[in-house]
Backbone bond lengths (Angstrom), bond angles and torsions (degrees), N, CA, C in turn:
res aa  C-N    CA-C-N  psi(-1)  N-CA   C-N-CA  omega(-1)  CA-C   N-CA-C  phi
1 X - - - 1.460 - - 1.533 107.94 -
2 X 1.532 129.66 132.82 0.767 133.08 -174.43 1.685 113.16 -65.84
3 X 1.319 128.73 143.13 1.637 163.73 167.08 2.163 82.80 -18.54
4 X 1.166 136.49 103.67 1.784 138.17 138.93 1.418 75.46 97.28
5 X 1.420 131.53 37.48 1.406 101.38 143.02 1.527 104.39 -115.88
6 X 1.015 105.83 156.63 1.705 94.93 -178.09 1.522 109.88 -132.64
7 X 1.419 107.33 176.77 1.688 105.27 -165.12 2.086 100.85 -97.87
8 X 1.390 108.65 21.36 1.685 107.56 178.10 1.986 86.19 -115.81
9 X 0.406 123.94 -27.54 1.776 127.00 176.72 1.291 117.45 -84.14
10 X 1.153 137.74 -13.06 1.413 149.18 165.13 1.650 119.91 -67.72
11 X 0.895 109.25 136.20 1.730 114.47 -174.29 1.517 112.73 -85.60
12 X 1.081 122.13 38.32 1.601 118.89 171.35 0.956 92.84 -101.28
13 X 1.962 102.97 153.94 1.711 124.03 147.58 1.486 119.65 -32.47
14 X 1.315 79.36 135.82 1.909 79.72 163.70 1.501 118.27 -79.83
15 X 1.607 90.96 162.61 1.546 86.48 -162.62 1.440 90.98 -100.81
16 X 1.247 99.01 151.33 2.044 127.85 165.81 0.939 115.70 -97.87
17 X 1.561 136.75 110.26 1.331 118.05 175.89 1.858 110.63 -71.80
18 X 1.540 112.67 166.07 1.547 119.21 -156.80 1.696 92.56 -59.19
19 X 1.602 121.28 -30.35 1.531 124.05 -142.17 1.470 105.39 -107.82
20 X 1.754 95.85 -16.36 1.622 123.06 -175.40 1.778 101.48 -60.66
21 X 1.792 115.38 145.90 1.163 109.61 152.31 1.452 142.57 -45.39
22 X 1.281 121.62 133.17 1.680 108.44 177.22 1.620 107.08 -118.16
23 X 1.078 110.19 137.19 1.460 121.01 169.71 1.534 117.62 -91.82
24 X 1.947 103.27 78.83 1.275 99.17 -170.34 1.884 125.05 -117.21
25 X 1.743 93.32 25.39 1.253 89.18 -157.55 1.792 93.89 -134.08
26 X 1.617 114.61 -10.62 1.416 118.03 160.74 1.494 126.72 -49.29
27 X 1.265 141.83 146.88 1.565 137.62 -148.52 1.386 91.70 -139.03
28 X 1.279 126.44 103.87 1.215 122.18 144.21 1.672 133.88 -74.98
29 X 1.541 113.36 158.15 1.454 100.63 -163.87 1.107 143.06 58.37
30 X 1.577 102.41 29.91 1.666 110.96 168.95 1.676 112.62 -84.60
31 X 1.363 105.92 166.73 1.624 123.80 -150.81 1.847 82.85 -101.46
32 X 1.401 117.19 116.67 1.375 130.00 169.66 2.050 119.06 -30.18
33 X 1.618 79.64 -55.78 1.600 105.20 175.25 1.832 106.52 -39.95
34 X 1.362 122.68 -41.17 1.194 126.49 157.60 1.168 153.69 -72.46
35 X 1.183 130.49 153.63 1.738 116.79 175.94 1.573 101.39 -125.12
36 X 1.829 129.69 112.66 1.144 114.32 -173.08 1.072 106.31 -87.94
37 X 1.366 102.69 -158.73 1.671 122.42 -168.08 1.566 119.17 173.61
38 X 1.433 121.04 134.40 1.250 131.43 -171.28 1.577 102.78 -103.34
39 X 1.241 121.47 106.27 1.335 141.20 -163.00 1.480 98.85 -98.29
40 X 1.467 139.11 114.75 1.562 130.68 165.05 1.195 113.72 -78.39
41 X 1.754 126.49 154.27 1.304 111.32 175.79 1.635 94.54 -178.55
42 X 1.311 95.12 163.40 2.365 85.35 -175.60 1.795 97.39 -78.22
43 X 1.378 118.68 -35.07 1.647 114.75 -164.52 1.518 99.43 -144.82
44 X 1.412 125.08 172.97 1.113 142.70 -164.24 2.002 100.97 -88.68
45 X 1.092 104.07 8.23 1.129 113.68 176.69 1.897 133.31 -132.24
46 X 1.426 85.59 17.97 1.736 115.76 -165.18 1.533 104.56 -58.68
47 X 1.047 139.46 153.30 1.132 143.41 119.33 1.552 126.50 15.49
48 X 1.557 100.18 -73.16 1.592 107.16 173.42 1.484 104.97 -82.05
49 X 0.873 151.24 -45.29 1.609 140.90 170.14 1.340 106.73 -54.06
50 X 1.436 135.81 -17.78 1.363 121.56 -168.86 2.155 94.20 -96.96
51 X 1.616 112.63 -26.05 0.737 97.54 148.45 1.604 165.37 -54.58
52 X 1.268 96.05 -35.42 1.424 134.69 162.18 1.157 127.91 -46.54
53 X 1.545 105.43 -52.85 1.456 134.56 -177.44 1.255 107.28 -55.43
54 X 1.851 110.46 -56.78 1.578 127.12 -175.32 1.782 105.16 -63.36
55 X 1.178 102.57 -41.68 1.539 98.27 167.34 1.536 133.76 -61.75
56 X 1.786 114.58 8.24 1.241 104.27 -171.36 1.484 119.07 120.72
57 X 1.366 124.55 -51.60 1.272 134.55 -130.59 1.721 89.84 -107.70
58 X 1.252 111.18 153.32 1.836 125.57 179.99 1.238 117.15 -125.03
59 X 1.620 136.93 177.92 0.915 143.68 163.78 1.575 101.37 -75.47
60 X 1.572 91.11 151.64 1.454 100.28 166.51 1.557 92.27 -112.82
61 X 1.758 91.25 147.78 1.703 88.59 -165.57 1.268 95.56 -141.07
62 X 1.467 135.79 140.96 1.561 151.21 175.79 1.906 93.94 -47.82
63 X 1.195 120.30 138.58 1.621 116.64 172.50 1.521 99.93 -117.49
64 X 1.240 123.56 141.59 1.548 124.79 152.89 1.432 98.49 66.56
65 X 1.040 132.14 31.47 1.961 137.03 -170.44 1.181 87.10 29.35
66 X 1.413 150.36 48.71 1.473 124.44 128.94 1.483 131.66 -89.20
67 X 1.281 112.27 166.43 1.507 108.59 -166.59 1.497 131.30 -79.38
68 X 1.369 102.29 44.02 1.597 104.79 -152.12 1.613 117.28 -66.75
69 X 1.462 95.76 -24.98 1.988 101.92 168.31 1.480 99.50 -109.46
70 X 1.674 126.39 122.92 0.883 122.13 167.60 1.979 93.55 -98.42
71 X 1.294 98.56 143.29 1.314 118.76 170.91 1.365 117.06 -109.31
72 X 1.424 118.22 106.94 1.481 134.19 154.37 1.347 98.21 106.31
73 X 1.842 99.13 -135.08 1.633 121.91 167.91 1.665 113.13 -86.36
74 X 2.016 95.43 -35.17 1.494 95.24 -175.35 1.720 99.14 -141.56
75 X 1.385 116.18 149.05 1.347 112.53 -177.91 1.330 96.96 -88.20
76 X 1.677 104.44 101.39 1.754 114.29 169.82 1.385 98.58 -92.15
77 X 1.480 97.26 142.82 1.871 107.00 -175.96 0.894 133.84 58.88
78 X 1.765 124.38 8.17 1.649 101.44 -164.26 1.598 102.58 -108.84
79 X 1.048 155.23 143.96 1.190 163.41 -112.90 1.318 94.39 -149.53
80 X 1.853 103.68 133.46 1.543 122.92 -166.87 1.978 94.52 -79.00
81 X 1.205 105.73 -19.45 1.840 102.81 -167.66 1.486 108.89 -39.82
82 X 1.318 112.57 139.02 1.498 116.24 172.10 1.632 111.32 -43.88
83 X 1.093 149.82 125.36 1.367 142.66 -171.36 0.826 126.46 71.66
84 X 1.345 129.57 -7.78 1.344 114.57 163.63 1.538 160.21 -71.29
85 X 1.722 113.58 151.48 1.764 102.74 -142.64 1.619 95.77 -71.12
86 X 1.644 105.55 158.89 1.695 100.47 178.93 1.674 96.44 -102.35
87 X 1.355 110.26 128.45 1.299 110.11 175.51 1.372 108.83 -147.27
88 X 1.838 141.10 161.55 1.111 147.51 -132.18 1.921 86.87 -150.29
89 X 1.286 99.55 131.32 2.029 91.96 170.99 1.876 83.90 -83.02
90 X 1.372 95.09 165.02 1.568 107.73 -174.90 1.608 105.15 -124.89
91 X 1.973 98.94 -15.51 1.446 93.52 -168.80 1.493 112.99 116.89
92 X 1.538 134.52 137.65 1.545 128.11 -168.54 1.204 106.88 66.47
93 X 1.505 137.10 31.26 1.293 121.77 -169.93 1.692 126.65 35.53
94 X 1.430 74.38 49.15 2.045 87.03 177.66 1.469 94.34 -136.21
95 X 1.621 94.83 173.02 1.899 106.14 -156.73 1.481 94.66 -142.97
96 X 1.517 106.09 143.95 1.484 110.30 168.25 1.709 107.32 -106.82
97 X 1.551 120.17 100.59 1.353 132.96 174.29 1.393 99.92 -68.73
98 X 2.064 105.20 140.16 1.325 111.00 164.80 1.249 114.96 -84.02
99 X 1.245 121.57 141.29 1.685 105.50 178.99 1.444 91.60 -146.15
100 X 1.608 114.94 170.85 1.391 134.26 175.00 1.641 123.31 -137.31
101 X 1.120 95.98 157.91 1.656 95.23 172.39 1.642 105.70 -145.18
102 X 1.316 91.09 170.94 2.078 90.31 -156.82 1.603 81.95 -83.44
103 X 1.592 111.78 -177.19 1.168 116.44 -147.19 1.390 87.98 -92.80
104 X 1.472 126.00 -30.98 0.868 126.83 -154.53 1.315 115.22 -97.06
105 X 1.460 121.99 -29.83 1.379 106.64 154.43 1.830 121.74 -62.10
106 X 1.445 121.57 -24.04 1.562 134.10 156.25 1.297 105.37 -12.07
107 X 1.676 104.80 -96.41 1.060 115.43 166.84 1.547 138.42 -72.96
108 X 1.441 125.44 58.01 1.101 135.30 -161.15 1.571 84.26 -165.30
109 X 1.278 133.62 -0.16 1.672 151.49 166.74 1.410 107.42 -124.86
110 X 0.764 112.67 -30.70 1.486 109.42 163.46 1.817 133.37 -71.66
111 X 1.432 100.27 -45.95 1.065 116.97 153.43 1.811 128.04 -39.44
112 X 1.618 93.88 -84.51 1.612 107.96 162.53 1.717 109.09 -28.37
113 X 1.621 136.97 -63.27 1.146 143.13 -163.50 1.600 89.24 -64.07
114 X 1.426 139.23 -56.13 1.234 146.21 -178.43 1.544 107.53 -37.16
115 X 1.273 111.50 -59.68 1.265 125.54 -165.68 2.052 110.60 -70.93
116 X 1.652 107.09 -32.58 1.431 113.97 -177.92 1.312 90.36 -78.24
117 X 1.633 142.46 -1.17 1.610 110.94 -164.10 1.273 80.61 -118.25
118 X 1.324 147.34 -32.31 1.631 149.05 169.11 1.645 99.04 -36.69
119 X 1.640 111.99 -78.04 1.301 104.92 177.52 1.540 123.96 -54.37
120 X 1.037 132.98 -1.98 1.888 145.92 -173.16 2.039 79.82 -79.53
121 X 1.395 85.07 -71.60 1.409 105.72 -156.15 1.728 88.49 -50.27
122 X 1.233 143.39 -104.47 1.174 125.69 -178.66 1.172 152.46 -6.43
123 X 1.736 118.39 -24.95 1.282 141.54 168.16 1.486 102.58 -79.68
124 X 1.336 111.19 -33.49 1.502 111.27 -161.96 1.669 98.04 -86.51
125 X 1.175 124.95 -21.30 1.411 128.95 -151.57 1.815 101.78 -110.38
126 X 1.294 98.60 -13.15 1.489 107.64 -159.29 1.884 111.40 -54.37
127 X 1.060 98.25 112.45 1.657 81.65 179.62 1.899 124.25 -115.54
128 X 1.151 101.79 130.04 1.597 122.09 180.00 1.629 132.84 -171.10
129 X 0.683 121.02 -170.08 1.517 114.41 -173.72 1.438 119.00 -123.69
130 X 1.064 129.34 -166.97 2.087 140.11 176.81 0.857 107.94 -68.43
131 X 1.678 115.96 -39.53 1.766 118.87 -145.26 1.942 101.18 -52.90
132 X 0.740 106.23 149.90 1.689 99.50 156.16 1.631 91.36 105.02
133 X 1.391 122.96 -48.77 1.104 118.96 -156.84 1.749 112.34 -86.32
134 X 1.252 123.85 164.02 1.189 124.15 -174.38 1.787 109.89 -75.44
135 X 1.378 111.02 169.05 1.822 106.55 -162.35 1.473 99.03 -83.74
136 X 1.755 123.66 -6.08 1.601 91.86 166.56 1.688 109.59 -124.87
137 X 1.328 103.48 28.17 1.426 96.54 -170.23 1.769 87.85 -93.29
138 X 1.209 117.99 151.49 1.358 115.85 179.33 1.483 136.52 -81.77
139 X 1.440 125.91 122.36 1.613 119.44 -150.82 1.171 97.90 -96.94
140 X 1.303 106.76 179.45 2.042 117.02 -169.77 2.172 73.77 -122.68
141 X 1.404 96.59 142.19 0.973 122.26 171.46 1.550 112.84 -112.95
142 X 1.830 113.05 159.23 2.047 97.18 160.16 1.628 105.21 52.03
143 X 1.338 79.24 174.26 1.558 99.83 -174.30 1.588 97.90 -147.80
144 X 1.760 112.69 144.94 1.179 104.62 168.56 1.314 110.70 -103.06
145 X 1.008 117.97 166.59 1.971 127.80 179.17 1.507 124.31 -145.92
146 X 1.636 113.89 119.97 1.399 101.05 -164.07 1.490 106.96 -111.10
147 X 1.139 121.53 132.06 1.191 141.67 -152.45 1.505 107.68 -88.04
């Protein structure tokens, strides 16, 4: 290397070591209006993506080959084609699809999940006794209490 040039002033990538962490699955430049999500699945037509789908949620897809979602440190795999889906191999010949859902169905799933663990929590917490009830219908005994 030439005499006052040095290797912190030079315009290369940084290096990763092979064993080093990679940050390859963070999404830059997502649209607020959304809430994403990295969906696993063997094909764009899986099982769990077809679930997904029914729930609301879409591909996020490259527009106009510009870079509008940058993915990670480096965009591994994702294809400049007009429309095309952004997805990550995960390994087993399976894929992690980007997908989204509007904000508002988000929280309108968020909610609902809120509301099934309230009632969990209440069933579990419920406190009373047999008395009252008939000898084979089944009684709640004790009380639990969380400390």
């Amino acid at each position: 290397m030439p005499r006052g040039i040095s290797r912190e002033n030079t315009n290369k990538p940084k290096r990763v070591p092979v064993g080093g962490i990679r940050d390859i699955m963070t999404v830059y430049g997502k649209d607020p209006a959304f809430k994403y999500y990295w969906v696993k699945d063997a094909h764009e037509d899986g099982s769990r993506i077809a679930r997904f789908k029914r729930g609301g949620y879409e591909f996020v897809r490259q527009e106009n080959g510009k870079d509008e979602y940058i993915i990670g440190e480096e965009a591994v795999y994702k294809s400049k084609h007009n429309g095309s889906i952004i997805r990550l191999p995960t390994g087993n010949g399976e894929y992690s699809y980007l997908m989204r859902l509007s904000m508002e169905f988000h929280l309108e799933d968020k909610a609902a999940k809120a509301e099934a663990l309230l009632e969990l929590e209440d069933q579990i917490t419920n406190q009373g006794s047999s008395q009252g009830r008939e000898p084979n219908e089944e009684g709640v005994y004790g009380d639990v209490k969380f400390t």
